[in-house]
N, C-alpha and C positions, 0 to 999 in steps of 0.2 A: 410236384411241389412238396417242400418241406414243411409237417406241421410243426407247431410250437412246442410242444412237449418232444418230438424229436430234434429240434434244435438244442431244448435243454437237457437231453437228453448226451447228445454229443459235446455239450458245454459242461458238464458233470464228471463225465471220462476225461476229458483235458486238462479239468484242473484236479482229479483224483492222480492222472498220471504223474503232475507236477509237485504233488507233494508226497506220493511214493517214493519220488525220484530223490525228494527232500529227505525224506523220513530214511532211505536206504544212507545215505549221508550221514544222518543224526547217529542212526543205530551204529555204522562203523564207528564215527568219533566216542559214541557211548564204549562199545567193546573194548575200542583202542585203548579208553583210557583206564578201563579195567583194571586190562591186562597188563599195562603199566605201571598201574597203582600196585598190583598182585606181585609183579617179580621186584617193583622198590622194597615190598613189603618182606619177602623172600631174601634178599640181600641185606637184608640190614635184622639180622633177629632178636635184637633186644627193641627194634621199633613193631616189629612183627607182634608185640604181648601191648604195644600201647593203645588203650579202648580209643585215643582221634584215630588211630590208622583202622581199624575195623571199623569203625565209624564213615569214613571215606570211602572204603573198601563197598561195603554193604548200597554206599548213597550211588558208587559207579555201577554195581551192579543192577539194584535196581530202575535207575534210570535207562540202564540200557533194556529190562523189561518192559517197564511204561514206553518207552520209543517201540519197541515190537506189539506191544498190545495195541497203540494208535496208529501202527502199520495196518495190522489185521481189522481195526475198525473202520480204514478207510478203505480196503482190501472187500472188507463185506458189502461195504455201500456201495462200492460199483458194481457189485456183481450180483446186487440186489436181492443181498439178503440181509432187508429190516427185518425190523421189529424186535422177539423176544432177544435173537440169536445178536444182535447190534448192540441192545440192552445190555446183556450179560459183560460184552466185551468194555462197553462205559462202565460198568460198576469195576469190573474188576480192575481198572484202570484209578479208579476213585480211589479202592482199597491200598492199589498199592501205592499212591498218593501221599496219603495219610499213613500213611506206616512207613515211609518214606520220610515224610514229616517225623513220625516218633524219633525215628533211628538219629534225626540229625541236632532234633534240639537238645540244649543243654536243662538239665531234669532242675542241676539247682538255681536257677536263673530263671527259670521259666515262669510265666505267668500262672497261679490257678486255674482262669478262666480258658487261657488257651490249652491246658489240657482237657480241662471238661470239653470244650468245644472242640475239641481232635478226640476223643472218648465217644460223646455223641456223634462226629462223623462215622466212627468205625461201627458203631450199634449200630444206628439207621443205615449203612450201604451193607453190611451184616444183614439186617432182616430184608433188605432189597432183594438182596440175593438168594437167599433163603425164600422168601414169598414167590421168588421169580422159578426158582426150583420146584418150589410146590405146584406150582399153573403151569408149569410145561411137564409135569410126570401127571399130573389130572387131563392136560390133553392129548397126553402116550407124543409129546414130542420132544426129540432127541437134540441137543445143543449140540454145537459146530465145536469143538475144541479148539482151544488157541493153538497159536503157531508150538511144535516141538510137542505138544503135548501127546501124551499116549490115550489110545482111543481106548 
C-alpha cells in the first residue's frame, strides 16, 4: 500500500518534471532572444552605442539567467536539497530581479519612492545573503553552486 507522503511525494516529481520541461523552453526563448538582440545589435553599429539597445541587451540576458536560476531552484527541490542551499538560490534570484529592475527603468521618469524601494530591496536581499554566508561558514557548510558556475 502507498503512503501519503509517498503519493505526494511522486506528485512533487511530476509537476517539478512539468515545469523543467517548461522552464528548458523559457530559457531557450530567453537565449534565443539574446542572441538575436546581440547580432541586431552587431549589424547595425551606430545602434550598437545607443544606451535602449544595451538596455535590452542586458534585460535579454539577464532574464535568460533568472530562467536558469529558477531551473536550478526547482532542480534543488526535487532532489531534495532545501533549506540554506534552496535559500541562496531564491535570494539570488531576488538580486537579479531587482537589478534587472534597475537596468530597465527610466532614471528621469522614475518615481523617488520607487527607487528608494528598489534600493532597499537590493540592501535587504544583500544582508540576506551576506547573513546566509555567515551561518553556513559558522556551520563548515559548503553551498551547491549554481548552474555554469566554477566550484
Amino acid at each position: 500500500p502507498m503512503r501519503l507522503d509517498d503519493l505526494y511525494r511522486h506528485f512533487e516529481r511530476a509537476v517539478a518534471f512539468v515545469l523543467m520541461a517548461g522552464m528548458v523552453v523559457v530559457i531557450g526563448l530567453a537565449v534565443w532572444s539574446f542572441v538575436r538582440a546581440t547580432l541586431m545589435a552587431a549589424a547595425d553599429p551606430s545602434a550598437a552605442l545607443d544606451y535602449a539597445v544595451f538596455q535590452t541587451l542586458f534585460d535579454r540576458l539577464l532574464a535568460a539567467i533568472i530562467a536558469l536560476e529558477l531551473a536550478h531552484s526547482v532542480q534543488l527541490m526535487v532532489s531534495g536539497r532545501r533549506g540554506l542551499t534552496q535559500l541562496r538560490a531564491v535570494l539570488a534570484i531576488g538580486v537579479l530581479a531587482v537589478v534587472r529592475k534597475l537596468i530597465l527603468i527610466d532614471l528621469e521618469s522614475a518615481e523617488p519612492l520607487l527607487l528608494l524601494g528598489l534600493s532597499a530591496a537590493i540592501v535587504t536581499l544583500a544582508g540576506a545573503l551576506a547573513l546566509l554566508s555567515w551561518a553556513e561558514s559558522r556551520a563548515g557548510v559548503r553551498h551547491m553552486p549554481s548552474p555554469g558556475a566554477e566550484d
